[in-house]
ROMARRO-671445 format. One record per atom (N, C-alpha, C): x, y, z; residue in one letter. Coordinates in steps of 0.02 Angstrom, whole numbers, plus 32768, in hexadecimal, padded with zeros to 4 digits. Layout:
REM ROMARRO-671445
XYZa
...
//
This chain:
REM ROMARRO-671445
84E480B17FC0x
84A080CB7FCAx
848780B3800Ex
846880E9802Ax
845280CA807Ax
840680A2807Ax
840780748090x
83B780538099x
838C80758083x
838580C780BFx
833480DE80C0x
8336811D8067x
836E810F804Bx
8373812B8003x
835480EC7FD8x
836D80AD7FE6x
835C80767FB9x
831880697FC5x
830280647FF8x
82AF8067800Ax
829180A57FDDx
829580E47FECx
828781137FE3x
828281097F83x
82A780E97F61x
82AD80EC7F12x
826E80BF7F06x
8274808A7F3Fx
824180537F25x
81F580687F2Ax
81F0808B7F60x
81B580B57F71x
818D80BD7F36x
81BB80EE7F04x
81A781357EE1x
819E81017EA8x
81C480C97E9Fx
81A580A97E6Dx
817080847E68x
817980587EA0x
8131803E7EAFx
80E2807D7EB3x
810080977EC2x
80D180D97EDBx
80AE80F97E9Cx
80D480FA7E63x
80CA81127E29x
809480DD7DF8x
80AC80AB7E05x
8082806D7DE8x
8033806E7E0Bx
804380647E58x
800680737E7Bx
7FDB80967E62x
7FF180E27E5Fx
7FBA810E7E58x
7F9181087E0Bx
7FC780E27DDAx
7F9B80EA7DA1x
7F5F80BA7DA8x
7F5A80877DD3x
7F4680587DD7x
7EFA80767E00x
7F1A80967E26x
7ECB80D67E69x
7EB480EF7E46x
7EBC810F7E03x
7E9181437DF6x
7E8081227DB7x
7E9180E97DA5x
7E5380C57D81x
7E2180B17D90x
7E0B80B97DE1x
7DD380987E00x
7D9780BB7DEAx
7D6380A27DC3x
7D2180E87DD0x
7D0780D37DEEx
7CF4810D7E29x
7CD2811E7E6Ax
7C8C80EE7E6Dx
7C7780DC7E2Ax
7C3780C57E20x
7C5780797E1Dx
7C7B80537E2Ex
7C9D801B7E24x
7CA280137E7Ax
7CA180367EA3x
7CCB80297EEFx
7CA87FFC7EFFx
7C6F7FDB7F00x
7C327FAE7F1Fx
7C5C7F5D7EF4x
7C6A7F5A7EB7x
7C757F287E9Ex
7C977EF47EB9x
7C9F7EBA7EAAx
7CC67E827ECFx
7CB77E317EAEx
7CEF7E207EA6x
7CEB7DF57E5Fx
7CD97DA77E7Ax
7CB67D9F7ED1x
7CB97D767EE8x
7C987D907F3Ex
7C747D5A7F51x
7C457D687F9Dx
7C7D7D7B7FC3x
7CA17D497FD0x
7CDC7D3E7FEFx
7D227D887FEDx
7D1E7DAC7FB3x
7D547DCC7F9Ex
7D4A7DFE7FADx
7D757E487FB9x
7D687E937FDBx
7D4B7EA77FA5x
7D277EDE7FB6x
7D067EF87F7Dx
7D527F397F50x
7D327F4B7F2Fx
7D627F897F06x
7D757FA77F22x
7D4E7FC17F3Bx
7D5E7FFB7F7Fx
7D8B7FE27FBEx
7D6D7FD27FC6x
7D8B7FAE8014x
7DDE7F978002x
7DE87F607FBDx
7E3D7F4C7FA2x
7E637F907F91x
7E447FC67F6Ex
7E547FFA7F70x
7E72802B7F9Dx
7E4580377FD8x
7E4D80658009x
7E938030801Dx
7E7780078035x
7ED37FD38057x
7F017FE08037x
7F007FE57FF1x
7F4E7FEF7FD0x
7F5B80377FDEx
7F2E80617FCDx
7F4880937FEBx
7F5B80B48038x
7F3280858068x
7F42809080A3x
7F93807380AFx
7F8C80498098x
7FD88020809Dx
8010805A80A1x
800980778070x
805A80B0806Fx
805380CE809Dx
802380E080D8x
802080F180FFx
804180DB8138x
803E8098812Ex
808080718176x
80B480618179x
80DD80838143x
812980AF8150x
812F80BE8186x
810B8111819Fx
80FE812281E5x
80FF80F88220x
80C480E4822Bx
80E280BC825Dx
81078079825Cx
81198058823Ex
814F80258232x
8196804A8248x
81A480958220x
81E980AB823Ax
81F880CC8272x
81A180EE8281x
81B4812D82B4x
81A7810B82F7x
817580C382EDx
815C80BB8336x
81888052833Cx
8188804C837Fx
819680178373x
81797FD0836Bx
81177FD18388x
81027FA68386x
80AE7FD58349x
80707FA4833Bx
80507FCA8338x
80187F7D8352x
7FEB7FB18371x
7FBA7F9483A6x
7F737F90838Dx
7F697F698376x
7F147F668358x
7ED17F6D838Bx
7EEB7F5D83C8x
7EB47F6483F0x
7EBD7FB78419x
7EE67FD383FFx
7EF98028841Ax
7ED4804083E0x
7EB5803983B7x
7E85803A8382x
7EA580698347x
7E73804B830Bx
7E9F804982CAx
7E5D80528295x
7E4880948282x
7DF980AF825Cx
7E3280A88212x
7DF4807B81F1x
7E1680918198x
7DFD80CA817Ax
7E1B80DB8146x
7E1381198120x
7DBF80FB80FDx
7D94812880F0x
7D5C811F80C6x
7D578141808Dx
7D8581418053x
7D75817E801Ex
7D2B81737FEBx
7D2D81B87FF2x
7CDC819F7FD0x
7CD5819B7F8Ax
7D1381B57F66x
7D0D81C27F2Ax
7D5881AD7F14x
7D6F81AD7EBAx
7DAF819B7EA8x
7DF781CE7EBDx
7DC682177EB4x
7DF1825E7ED9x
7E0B82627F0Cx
7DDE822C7F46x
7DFF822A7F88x
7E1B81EE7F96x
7E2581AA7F75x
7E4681687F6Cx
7E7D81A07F50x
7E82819D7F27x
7ED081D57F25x
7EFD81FF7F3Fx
7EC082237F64x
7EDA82577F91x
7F03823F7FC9x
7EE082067FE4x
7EE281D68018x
7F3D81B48004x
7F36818E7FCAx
7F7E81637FB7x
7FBB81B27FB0x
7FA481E07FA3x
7FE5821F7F93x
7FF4822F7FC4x
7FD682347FFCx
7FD0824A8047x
7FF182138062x
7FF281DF8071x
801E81B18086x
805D819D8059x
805381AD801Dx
80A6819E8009x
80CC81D58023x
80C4820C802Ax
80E0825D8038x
80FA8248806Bx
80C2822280A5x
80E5821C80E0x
810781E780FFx
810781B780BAx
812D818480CDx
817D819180AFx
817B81BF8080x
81C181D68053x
81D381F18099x
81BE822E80C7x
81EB824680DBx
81F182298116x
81C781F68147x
81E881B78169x
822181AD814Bx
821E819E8126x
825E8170810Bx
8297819F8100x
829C81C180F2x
82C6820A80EBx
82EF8202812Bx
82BB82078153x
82D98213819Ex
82DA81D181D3x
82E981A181BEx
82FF816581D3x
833C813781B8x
8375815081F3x
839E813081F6x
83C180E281D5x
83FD80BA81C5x
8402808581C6x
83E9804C8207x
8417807C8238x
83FA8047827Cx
83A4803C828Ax
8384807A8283x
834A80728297x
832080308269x
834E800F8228x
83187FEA820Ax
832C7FAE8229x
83587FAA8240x
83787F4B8275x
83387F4D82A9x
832B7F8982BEx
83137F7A82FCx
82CB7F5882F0x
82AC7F26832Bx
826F7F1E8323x
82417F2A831Dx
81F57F1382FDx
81AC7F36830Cx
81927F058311x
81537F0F8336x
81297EE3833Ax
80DE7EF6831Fx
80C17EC1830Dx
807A7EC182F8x
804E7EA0831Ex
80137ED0835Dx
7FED7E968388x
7FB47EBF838Ax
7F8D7E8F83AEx
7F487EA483BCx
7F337E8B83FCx
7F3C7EC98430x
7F487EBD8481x
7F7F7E9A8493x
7F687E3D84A7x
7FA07E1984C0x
7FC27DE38489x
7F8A7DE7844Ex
7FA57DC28424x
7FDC7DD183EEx
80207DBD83DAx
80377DDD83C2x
803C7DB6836Ex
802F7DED8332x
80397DC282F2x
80817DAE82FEx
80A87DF582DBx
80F67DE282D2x
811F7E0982F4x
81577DF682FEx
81897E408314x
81CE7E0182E4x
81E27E4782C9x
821C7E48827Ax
82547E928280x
827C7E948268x
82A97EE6826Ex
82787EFE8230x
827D7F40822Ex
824E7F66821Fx
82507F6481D0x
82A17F4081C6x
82B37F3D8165x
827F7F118160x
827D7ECD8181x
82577EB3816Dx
820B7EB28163x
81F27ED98193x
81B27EEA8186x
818E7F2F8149x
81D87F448147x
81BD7F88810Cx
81C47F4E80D2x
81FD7F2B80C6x
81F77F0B808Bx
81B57ECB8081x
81A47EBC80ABx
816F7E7280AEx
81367E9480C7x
81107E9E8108x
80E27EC28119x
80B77EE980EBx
80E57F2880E0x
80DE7F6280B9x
80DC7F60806Bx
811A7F478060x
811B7F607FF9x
81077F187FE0x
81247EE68003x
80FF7EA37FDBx
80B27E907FEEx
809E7EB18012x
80607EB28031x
80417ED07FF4x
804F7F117FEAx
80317F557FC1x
80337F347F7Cx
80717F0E7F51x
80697EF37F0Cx
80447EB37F15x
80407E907F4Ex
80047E527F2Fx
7FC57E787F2Ex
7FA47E9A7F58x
7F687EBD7F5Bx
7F5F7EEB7F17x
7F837F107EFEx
7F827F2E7EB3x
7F9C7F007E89x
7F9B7EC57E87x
7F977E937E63x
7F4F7E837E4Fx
7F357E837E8Ax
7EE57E767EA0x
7EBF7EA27E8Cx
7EC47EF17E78x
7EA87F0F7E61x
7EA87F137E03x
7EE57F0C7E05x
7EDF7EFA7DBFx
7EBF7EC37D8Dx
7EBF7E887DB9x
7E8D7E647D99x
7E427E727DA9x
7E327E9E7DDDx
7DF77ECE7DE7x
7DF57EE67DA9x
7E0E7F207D92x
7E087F4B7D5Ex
7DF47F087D2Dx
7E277ED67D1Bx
7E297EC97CD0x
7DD07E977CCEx
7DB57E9B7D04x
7D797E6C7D0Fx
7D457EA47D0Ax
7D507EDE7D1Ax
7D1D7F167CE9x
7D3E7F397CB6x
7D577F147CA5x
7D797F3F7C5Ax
7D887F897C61x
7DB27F8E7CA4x
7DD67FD07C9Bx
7E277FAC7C7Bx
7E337FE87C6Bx
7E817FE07C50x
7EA47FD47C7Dx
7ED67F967C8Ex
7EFE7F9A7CA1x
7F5B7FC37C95x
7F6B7FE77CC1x
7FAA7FF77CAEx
7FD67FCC7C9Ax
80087FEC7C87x
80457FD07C9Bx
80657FC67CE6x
80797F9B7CE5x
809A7F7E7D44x
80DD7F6F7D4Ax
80E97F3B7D26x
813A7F2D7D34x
81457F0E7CE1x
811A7F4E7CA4x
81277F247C70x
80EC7F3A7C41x
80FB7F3D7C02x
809E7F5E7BDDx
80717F297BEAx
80277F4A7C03x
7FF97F197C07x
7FE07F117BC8x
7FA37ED27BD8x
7F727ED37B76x
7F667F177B7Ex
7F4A7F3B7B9Bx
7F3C7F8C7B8Fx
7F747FB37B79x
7FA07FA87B88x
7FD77FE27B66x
80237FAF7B68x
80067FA27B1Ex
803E7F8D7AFEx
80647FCA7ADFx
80BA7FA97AFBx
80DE7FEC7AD4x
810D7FBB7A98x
80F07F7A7A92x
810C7F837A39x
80EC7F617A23x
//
């Protein structure tokens, strides 16, 4: 199996978990936040879903530049937090489609002007950056949900909400 196939499986699974997790949000919940300090609903939300979005440039570009500027998504409602996460998995599946073995050795970097966070080969940043980034943060939403008593899914296993025995 080639890398950007083994990425590509992990995607669709993670991806699948994700979304059950987005469209439990109600729209009337986005303001919430279980702490001064902590993102609100909205805001942990929109990030996880922005996240599948930096497939793209992680594979296609080689650095990405925070001070070349970087607007987040604002969805206003749960229809467009969704719309938003389907729209970046689409285009992070077919990144990955079309990226090579060699292209994942090669480096990227993460800066802002002269400062630089990291520079890693690009496996490493789809796998750490990107997807381990994306499951601690929907980690974070889920104990969101279970703190207004939405149902939590299932994740890597039946939750108290859906027990399957």
């Amino acid at each position: 199996m080639a890398i950007n196939e083994a990425f590509i499986g992990e995607l669709q699974h993670e991806a699948a978990t994700t979304r059950k997790v987005l469209e439990r949000i109600p729209t009337e919940t986005f303001d919430w936040k279980p702490h001064e300090k902590s993102m609100s609903m909205h805001t942990l939300a929109t990030h996880v879903a922005e996240m599948f979005g930096w497939y793209v440039p992680t594979l296609e570009q080689d650095e990405l530049d925070f001070a070349k500027g970087y607007q987040e998504a604002k969805p206003a409602n749960t229809e467009e937090l969704v719309a938003l996460f389907d729209k970046n998995v689409a285009a992070a599946t077919e990144s990955l489609k079309k990226t090579d073995a060699a292209a994942f050795m090669r480096n990227w970097t993460l800066r802002n002007g002269e400062e630089v966070y990291f520079t890693m080969p690009k496996a490493a940043v789809v796998r750490t950056f990107v997807m381990n980034h994306i499951v601690h943060h929907r980690g974070q939403l889920s104990v969101y949900l279970r703190l207004n008593d939405i149902p939590v899914p299932s994740i890597y296993g039946p939750s108290a909400d859906e027990q399957k025995f």
